[in-house]
C-alpha positions as CSV (number, residue, x, y, z in Angstrom):
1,X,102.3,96.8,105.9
2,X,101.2,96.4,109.4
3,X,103.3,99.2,110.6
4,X,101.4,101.5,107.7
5,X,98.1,99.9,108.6
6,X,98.7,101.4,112.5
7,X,100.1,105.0,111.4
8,X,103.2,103.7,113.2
9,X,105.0,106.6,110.8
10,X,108.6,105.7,112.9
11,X,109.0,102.1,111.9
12,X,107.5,102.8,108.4
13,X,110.4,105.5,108.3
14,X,113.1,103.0,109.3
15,X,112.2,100.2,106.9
16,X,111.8,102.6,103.9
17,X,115.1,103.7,104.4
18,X,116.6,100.3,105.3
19,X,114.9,99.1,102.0
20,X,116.7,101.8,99.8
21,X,120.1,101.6,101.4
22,X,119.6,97.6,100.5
23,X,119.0,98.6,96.9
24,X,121.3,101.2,96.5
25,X,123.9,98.1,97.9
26,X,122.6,96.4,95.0
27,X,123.2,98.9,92.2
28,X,126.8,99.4,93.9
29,X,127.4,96.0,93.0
30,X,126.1,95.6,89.6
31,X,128.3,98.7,89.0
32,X,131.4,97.3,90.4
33,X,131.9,99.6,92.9
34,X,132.7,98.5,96.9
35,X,130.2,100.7,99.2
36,X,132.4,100.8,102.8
37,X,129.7,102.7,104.1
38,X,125.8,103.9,104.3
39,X,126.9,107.6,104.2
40,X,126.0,109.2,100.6
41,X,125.4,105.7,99.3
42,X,121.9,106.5,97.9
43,X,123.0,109.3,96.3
44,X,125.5,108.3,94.9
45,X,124.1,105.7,92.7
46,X,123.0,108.2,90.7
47,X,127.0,108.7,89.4
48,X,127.6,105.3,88.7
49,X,128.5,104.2,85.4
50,X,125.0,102.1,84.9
51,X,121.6,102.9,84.1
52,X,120.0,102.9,87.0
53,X,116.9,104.3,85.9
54,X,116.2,107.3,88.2
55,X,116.8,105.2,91.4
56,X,118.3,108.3,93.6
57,X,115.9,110.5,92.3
58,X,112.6,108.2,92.8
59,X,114.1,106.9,96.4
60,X,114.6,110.3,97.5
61,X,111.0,111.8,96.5
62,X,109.7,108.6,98.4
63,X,111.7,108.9,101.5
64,X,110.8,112.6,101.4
65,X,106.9,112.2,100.9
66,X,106.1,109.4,103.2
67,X,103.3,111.2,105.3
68,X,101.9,110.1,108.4
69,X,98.6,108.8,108.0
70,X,97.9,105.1,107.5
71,X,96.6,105.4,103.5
72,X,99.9,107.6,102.6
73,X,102.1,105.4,104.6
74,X,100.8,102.1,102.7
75,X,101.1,104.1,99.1
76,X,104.7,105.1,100.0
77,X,105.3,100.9,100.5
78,X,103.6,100.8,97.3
79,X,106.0,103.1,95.8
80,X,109.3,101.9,97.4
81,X,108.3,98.1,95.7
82,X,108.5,99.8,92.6
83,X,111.6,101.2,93.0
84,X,114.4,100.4,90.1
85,X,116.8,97.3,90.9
86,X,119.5,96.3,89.4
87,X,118.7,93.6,86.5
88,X,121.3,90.7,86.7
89,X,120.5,89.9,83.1
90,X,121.5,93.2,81.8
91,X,125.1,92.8,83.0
């Protein structure tokens, strides 16, 4: 949050997308599938065989809408929280 807080827009951009490569890791994983690299990875959850309840599409419009000033960086962090994850208790 600090990095929002300072309009620091590069380092907000490299943990958002570190964040949703970690989660798209995740929903590899509950699916079953081995991810041997970051390229496509994101998208590709969307083609899995689980629910993964609009993760590409929401990670995308996140990544894409970030901003630059310190109030739309912070709601982007906001929005990246709430991001779907894989539920271990649904496998």
């Amino acid at each position: 949050m600090k990095g929002a807080k300072r309009g620091d827009v590069a380092y907000v951009v490299l943990c958002a997308s570190h964040a949703v490569m970690l989660i798209a890791h995740a929903w590899h994983a509950a699916a079953g599938q081995w991810a041997v690299n970051e390229k496509g990875l994101a998208l590709n959850v969307a083609g899995l065989a689980v629910d993964s309840r609009e993760f590409t599409r929401s990670a995308m419009d996140i990544l894409q809408n970030l901003g630059s000033e310190p109030a739309q960086l912070a709601l982007a962090l906001d929005e990246l929280r709430e991001l779907p994850r894989p539920d271990s208790a649904a496998r």
